[in-house]
C-alpha positions in Angstrom: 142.8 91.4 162.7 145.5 93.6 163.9 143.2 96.7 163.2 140.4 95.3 165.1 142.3 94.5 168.1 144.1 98.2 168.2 140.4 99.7 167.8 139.2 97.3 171.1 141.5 98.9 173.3 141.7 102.2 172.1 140.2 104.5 174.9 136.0 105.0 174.2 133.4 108.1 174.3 129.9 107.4 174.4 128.3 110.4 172.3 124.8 110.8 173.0 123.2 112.8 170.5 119.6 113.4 169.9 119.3 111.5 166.5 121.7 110.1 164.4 120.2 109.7 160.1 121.0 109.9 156.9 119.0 113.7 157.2 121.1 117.1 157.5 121.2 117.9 161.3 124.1 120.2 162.9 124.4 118.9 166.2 124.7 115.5 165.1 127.0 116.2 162.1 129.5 118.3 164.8 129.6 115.0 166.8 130.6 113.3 163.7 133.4 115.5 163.0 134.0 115.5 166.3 134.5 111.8 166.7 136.4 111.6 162.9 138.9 113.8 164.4 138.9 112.8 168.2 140.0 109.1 166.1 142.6 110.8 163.4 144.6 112.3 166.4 145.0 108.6 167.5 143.7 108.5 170.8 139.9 108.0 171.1 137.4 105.8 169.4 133.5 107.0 169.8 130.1 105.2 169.6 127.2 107.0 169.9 123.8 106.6 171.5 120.8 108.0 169.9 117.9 109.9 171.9 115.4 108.7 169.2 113.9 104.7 169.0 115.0 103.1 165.6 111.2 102.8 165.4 111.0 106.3 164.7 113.8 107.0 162.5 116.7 104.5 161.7 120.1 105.2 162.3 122.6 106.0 159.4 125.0 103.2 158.4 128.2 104.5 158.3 131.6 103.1 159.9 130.7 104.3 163.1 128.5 102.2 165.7 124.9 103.5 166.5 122.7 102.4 169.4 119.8 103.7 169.8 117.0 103.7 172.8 114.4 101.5 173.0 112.5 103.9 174.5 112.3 107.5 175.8 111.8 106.3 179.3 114.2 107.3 182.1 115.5 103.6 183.5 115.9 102.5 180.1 117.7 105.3 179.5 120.5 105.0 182.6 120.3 100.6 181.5 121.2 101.8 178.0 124.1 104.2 178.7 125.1 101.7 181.5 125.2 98.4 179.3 127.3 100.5 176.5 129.7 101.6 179.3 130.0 98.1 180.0 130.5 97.0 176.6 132.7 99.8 175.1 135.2 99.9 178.2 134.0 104.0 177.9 136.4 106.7 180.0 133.4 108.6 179.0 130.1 110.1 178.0 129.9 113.2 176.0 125.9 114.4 176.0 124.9 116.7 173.5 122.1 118.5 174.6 119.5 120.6 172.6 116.1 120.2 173.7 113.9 120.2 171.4 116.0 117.2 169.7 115.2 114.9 172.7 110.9 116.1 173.4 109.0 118.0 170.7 108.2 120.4 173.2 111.9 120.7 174.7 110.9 119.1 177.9 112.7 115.8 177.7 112.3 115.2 181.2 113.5 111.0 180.9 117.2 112.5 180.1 118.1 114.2 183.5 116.3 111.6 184.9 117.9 108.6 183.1 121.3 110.9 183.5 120.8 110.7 187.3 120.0 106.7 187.8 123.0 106.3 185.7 125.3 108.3 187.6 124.8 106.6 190.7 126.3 103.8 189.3 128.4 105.1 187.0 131.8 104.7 189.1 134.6 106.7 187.6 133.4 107.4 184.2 132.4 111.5 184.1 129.6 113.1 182.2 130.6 116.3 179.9 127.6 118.1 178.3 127.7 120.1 175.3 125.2 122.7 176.3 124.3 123.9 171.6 120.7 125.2 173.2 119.8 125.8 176.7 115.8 127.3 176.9 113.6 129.2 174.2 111.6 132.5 174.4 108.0 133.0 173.3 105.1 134.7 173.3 102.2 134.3 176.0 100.3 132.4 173.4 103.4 130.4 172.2 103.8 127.0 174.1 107.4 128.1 174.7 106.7 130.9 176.8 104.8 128.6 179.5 107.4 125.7 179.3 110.8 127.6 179.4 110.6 127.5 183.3 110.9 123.3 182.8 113.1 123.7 180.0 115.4 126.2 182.2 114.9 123.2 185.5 115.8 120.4 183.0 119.5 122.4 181.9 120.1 123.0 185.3 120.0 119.3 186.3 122.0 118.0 183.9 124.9 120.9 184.3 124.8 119.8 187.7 125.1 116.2 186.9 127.9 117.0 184.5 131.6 117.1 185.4 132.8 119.8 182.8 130.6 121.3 180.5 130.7 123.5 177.4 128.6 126.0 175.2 129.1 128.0 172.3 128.4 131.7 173.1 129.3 133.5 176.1 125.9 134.5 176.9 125.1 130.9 177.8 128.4 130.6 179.4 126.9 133.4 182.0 123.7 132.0 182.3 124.9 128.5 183.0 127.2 129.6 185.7 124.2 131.1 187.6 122.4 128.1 187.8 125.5 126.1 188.7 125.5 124.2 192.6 128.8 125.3 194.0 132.3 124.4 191.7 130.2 121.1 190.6 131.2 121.7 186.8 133.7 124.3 185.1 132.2 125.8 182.1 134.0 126.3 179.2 132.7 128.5 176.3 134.2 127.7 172.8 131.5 128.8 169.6 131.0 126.0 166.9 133.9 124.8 164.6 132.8 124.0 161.1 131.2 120.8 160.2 131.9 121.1 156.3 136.1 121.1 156.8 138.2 124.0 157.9 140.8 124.0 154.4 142.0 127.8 155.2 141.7 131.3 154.1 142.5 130.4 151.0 142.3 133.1 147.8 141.8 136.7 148.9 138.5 137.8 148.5 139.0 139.9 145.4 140.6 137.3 143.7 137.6 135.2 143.7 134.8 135.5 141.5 131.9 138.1 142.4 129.9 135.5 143.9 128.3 134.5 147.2 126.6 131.7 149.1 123.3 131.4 150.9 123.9 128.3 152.9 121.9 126.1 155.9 118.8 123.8 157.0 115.4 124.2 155.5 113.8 127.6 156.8 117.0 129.9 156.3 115.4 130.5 152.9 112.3 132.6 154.1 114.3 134.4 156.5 117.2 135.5 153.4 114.5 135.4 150.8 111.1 136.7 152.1 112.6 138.6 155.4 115.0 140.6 154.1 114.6 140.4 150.4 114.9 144.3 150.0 118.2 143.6 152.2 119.4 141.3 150.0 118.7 143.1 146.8 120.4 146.0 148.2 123.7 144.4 149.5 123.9 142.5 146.3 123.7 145.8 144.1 125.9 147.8 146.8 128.7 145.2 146.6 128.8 144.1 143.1 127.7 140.3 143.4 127.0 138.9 140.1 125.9 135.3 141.3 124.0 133.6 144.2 124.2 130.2 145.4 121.6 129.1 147.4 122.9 125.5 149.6 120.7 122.9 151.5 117.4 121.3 151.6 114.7 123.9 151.3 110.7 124.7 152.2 109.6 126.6 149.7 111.1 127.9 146.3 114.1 130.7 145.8 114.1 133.4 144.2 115.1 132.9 140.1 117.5 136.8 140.5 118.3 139.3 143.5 118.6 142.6 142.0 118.9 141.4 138.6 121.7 138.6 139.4 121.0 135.1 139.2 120.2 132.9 141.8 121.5 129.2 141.7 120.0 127.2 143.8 122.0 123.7 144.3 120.0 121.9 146.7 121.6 119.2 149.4 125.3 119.1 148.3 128.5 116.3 149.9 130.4 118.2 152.4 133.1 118.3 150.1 131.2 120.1 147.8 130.0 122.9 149.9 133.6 123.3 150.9 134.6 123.4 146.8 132.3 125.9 146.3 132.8 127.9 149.6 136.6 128.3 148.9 135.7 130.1 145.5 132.7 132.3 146.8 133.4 136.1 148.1 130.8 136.8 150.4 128.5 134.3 152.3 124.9 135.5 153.9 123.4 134.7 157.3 120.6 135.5 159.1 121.2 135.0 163.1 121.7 137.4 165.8 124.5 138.6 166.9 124.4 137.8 170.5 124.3 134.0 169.3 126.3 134.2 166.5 128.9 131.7 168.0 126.9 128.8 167.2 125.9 129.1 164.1 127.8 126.4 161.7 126.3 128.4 158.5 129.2 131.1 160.5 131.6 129.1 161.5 131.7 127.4 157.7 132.6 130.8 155.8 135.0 131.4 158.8 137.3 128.6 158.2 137.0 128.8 154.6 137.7 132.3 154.2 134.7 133.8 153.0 133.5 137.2 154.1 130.3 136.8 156.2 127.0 139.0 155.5 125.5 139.2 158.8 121.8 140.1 158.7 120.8 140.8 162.8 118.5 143.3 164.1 120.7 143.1 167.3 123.8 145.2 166.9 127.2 145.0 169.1 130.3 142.7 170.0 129.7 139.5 170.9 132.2 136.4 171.3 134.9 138.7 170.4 133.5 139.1 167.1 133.2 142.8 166.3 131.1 144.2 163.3 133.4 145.8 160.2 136.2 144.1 161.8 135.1 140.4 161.5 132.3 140.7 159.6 129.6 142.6 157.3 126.7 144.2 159.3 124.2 143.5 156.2 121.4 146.1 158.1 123.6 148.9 157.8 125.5 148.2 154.5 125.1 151.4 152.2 127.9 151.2 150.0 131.1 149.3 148.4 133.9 147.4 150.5 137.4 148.1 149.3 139.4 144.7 148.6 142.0 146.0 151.5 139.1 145.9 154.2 137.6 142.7 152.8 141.3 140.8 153.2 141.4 142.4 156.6 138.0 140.8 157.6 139.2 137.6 156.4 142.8 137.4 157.7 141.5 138.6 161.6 138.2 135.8 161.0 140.0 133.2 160.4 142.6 134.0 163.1 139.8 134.1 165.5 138.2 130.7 163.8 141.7 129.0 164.6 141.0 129.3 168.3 138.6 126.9 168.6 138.6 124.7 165.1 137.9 120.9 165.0 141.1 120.0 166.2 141.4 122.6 169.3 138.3 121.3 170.4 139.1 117.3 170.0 142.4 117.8 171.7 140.4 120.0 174.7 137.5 117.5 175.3 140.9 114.6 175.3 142.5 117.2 177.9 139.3 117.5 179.7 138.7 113.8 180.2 142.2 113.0 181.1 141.7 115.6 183.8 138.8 114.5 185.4 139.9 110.7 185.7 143.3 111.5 186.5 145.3 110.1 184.5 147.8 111.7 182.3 149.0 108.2 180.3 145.8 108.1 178.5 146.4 110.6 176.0 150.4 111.4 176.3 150.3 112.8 172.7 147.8 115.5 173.2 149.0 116.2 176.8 152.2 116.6 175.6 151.5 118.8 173.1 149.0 121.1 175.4 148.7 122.6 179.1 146.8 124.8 181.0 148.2 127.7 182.0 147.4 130.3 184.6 148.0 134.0 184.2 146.1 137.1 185.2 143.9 136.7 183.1 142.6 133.1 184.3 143.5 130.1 183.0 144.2 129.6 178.8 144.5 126.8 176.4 147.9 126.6 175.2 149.9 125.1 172.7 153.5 124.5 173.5 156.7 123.0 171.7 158.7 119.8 172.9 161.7 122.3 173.4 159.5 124.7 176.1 159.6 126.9 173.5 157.7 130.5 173.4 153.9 129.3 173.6 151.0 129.9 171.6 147.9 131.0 173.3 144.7 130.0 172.5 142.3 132.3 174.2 139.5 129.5 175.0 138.4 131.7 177.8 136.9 129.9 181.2 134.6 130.4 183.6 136.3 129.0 186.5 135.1 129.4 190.5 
């Protein structure tokens, strides 16, 4: 009973995600990991609110509450979000927003809609959005290229509804604070931690076997396998890789060899064991560009488990101070053998810029962030206390620092600040 009544009175966030079921989905599992960490540091309990009816696909059951819209309507939307406020006693409401996750189309015009009813009577408790997709790019016969303009309207409504907001890449970082009214919301750009567990470099890369992982949702495997097959089959031969895993739920079939090396493929694995088997592999593929590479979980998984990333990207360049050779293999242009000092060099300078903005950095920010924007520094004395913002000439920075006022440790979670 003593439990129960500690969990009541813990401070709440309202997470509202697009869908919450028992099928893979990355936004949804990084509010998960988000919320088991937000609750291991002690200071905030989450319940989430689902975009998608129960009619149309139930909610997992897990130890976490789920409620889910009755409808995709606007007012039932701002009644919903209002009535769990209510209930939940919630400081306040983390929306993570991807389009296409809320309207087939990625014109969910009911959320910024339902978002704006509900902040009119939403008192004190803020809105931050986590911006994981902002518009998509087509062709002139492609739906998308005729509803970005919407899709572009509906982001800018709800950053300007929001009271902090934050994205994974800094490209979206820039475009966001073009279409922000005034100072209305600081935007804060941090790429994606990993939703499988962050246990550590781990075992230099040459002391693990020859082996490496193809990893993701359903449709990485035409991109790896089909797209760049003759990539593959090079890199594979080039480097000296003597197995391939192939993770996650798949379309259509995988390849049984890549250049004469076998290809496992494992199907939908436990988080813990993808992580297992990440901690033992060498090299891990990918297939994203480059300019966006700071949300990709599949990237953000080998990261934080020490495994050398392949990156396959017609787009070349820096991006989210990620620099090709440095942090990572540029599969495209990969001719020849890695030595095992330049592979533990990638790894070691990866996972240092992984440590900037893993699970926890993140939790203890967004706790920061909230405590900031109601004022009140008691609600979360032992993150506070153990971070502060810090101005320099640079801007402002993240930063740990000790009890004793010790030397600091800076965190580099770069803002964009008006």
């Amino acid at each position: 009973m003593i439990g129960v009544v500690e969990e009541q009175h813990r401070p709440t966030l309202i997470q509202v995600v697009a869908r919450r079921t028992a099928e893979p989905d990355g936004v949804a599992d990084f509010a998960l990991a988000l919320a088991r960490a937000l609750r291991a540091a002690g200071g905030l309990n989450s319940v989430f609110l689902s975009g998608t009816p129960s009619v149309n696909a139930l909610p997992v059951e897990d130890d976490w509450r789920t409620v889910c819209v009755p409808k995709r309507q606007a007012q039932i939307l701002a009644d919903t979000v209002q009535l769990l406020s209510a209930e939940s006693n919630a400081c306040a409401v983390v929306l993570h927003f991807s389009g296409y996750g809320y309207q087939k189309r990625g014109v969910p015009l009911w959320l910024p809609q339902g978002l704006r009813i509900w902040s009119r009577r939403a008192g004190r408790v803020p809105l931050l959005t986590i911006f994981h997709e902002l518009y998509a790019t087509g062709r002139p016969w492609q739906s998308a290229f005729w509803l970005s303009p919407l899709q572009k309207q509906i982001v800018r409504s709800i950053l300007n509804l929001s009271s902090a907001a934050i994205t994974p890449t800094d490209l979206y970082r820039e475009r966001l604070s073009k279409w922000r009214d005034g100072s209305a919301a600081r935007i804060t750009a941090m790429p994606v931690f990993s939703n499988v567990g962050e246990p550590g470099c781990g075992l230099a890369p040459c002391t693990r076997t020859a082996t490496a992982v193809v990893f993701g949702l359903a449709g990485v495997e035409d991109r790896l396998f089909s797209i760049y097959r003759r990539d593959m089959e090079r890199i594979v031969a080039a480097l000296g890789i003597e197995k391939v895993f192939d993770v996650g739920p798949r379309f259509s079939s995988v390849p049984d060899t890549l250049a004469g090396e076998p290809v496992f493929s494992k199907g939908v694995l436990p988080q813990a064991a993808v992580s297992e088997l990440l901690q033992r592999a060498r090299f891990g593929f990918v297939a994203y560009p480059l300019d966006f590479i700071g949300k990709s979980g599949v990237f953000a998984a080998y990261a934080a488990h020490g495994v050398v990333p392949i990156v396959l990207s017609q787009k070349q360049g820096a991006f989210d101070g990620l620099q090709p050779s440095e942090h990572f293999l540029d599969g495209l242009r990969l001719r020849r053998r890695v030595s095992a000092e330049h592979l533990a060099s990638i790894q070691k300078k990866l996972f240092s810029w992984y440590t900037s903005h893993s699970l926890k950095v993140q939790a203890d920010f967004l706790v920061d962030s909230i405590s900031r924007l109601l004022g009140d520094s008691h609600l979360f004395p032992h993150v506070l206390a153990k971070y502060r913002w810090r101005g320099n000439h640079d801007g402002n920075t993240w930063e740990e620092s000790s009890a004793a006022g010790q030397q600091h440790k800076r965190d580099r979670i770069p803002l964009a600040d008006s």
